[in-house]
C-alpha positions in Angstrom: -9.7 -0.9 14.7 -12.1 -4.1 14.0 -10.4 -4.3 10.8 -7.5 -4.5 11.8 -7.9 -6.9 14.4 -9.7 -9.4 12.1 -6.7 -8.8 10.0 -4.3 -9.6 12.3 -6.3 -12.6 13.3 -5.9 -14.0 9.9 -2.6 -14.7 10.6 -2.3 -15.3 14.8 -5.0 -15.2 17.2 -4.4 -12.3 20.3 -4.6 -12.4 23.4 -7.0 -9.3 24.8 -3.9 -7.8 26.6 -2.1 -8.7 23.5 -4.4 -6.6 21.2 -4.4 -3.8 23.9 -0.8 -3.9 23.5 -1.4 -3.3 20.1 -4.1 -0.7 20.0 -1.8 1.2 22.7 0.4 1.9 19.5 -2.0 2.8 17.2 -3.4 6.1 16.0 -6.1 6.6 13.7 -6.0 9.5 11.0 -8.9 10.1 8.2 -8.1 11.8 4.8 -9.3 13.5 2.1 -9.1 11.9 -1.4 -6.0 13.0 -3.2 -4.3 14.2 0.0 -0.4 13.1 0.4 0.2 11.7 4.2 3.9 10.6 3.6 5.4 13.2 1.1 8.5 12.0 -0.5 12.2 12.0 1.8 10.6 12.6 5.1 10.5 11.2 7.9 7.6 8.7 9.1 8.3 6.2 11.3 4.9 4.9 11.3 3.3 1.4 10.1 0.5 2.0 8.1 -2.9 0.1 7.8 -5.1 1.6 5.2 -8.6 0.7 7.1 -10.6 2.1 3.9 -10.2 3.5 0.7 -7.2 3.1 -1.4 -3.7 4.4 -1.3 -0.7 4.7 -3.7 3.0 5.4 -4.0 4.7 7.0 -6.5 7.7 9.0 -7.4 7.7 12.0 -10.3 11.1 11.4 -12.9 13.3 13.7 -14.3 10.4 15.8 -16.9 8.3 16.2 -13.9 5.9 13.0 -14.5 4.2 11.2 -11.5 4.9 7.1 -11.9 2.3 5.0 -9.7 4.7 2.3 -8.5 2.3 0.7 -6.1 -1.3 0.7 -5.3 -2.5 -0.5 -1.5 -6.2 -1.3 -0.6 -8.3 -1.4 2.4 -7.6 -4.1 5.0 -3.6 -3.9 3.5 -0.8 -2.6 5.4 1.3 0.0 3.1 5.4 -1.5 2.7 6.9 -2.0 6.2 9.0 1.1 7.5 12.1 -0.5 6.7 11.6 -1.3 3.0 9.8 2.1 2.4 13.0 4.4 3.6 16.2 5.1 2.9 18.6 6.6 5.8 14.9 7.3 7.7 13.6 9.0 4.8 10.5 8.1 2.5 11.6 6.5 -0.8 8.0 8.0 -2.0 5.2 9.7 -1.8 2.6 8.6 -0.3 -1.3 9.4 -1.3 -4.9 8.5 -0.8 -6.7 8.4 -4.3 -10.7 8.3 -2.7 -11.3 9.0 0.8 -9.9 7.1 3.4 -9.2 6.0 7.0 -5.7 4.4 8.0 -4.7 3.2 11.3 -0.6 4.2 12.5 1.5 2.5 14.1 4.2 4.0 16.0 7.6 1.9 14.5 9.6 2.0 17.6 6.6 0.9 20.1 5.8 -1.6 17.9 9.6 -2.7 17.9 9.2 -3.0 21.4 5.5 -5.1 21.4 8.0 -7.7 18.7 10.7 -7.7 20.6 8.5 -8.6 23.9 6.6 -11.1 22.3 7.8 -13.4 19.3 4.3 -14.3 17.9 4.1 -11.2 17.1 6.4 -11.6 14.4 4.7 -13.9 12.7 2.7 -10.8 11.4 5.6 -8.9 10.3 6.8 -11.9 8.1 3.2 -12.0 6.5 3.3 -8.6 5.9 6.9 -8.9 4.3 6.0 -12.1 2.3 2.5 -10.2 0.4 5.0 -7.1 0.0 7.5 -9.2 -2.1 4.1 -11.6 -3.7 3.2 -7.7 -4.7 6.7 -6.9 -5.9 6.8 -10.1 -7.9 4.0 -9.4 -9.7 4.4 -5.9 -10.3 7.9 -6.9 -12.0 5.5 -10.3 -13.8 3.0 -7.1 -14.4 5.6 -4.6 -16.6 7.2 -7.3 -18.1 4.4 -7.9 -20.8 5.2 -6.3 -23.9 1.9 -5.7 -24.3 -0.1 -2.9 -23.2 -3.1 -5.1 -23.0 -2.0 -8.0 -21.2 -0.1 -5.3 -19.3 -3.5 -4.4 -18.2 -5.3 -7.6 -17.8 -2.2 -8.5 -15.1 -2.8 -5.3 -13.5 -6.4 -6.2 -13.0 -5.5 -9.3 -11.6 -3.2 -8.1 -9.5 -5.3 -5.2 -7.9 -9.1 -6.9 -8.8 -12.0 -4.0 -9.0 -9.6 -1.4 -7.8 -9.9 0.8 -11.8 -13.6 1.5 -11.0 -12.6 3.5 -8.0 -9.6 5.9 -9.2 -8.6 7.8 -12.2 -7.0 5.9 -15.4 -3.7 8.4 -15.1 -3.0 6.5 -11.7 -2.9 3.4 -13.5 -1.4 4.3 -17.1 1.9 6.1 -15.3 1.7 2.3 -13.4 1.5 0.6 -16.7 3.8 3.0 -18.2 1.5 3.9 -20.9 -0.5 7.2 -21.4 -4.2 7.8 -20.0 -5.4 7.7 -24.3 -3.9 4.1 -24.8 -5.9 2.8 -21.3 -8.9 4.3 -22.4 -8.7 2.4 -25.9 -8.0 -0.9 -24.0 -10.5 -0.7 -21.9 -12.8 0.2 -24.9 -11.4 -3.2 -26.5 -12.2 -5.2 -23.7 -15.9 -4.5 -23.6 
């Protein structure tokens, strides 16, 4: 919870019976690496903060593939409720690629903390704001023609983050295959 906290307090200092306002909503889960916690049209009306490790989501096209279309890291929150669902349901699956600890919030009771109390919104808008600076550059990231300066944006974009989880996570996010990664990342050393 101290993680969170000093992430929140990046953007608005609390109150103590603020923050226990806050922790009164929370819920703290641990996972294994590779294991799904929001499978794909269910419901989950939870806000996530992925405490530590790293997280993705990703949808699997017609043939069956898995495409990576985002990659969340520790001291993040994963896509607000409302821009992850459709009707209540996940848009995505949701998975942990190493092992990791996230902190839930409950949606509705968290509804009710923003509704009480307008500062808290100014965390909502921050959260909203790096989700569309992450959409932004996902769409600046698959726009290179190239699949090396494809690459270079992704490590921009998600700094360190290839050391710690399999090259197929990132080609399908790319939208290369695994064997053209591997050659670029050759090139580059």
């Amino acid at each position: 919870m101290k993680q969170l906290k000093k992430h929140i307090e990046q953007t608005l200092l609390l109150t103590p019976a603020e923050w226990k306002s806050i922790e009164e909503c929370c819920e703290y889960i641990a996972l294994k690496k590779n294991e799904i916690f929001i499978p794909l049209n269910t419901v989950f009306n939870k806000e996530v903060f992925v405490e530590n490790g790293i997280a993705r989501a990703f949808l699997i096209d017609q043939d069956g593939n898995e495409k990576s279309v985002a990659f969340f890291k520790e001291n993040e929150f994963i896509t607000t409720n409302a821009l992850r669902t459709k009707n209540g349901r996940s848009n995505y699956t949701f998975q942990v690629l190493t092992q990791a600890s996230l902190i839930l919030l409950d949606s509705k009771k968290f509804q009710c903390l923003l509704n009480e109390n307008n500062k808290l919104t100014q965390l909502v808008k921050a959260v909203k704001e790096k989700e569309n600076n992450r959409l932004a550059k996902r769409d600046e990231c698959l726009l290179q023609v190239r699949a090396l300066d494809k690459y270079k944006k992704f490590q921009s974009c998600y700094p360190n983050i290839d050391a710690k989880i399999a090259n197929h996570y990132i080609a399908s996010y790319l939208g290369i295959t695994a064997v053209s990664l591997s050659r670029i990342r050759k090139k580059l050393k």
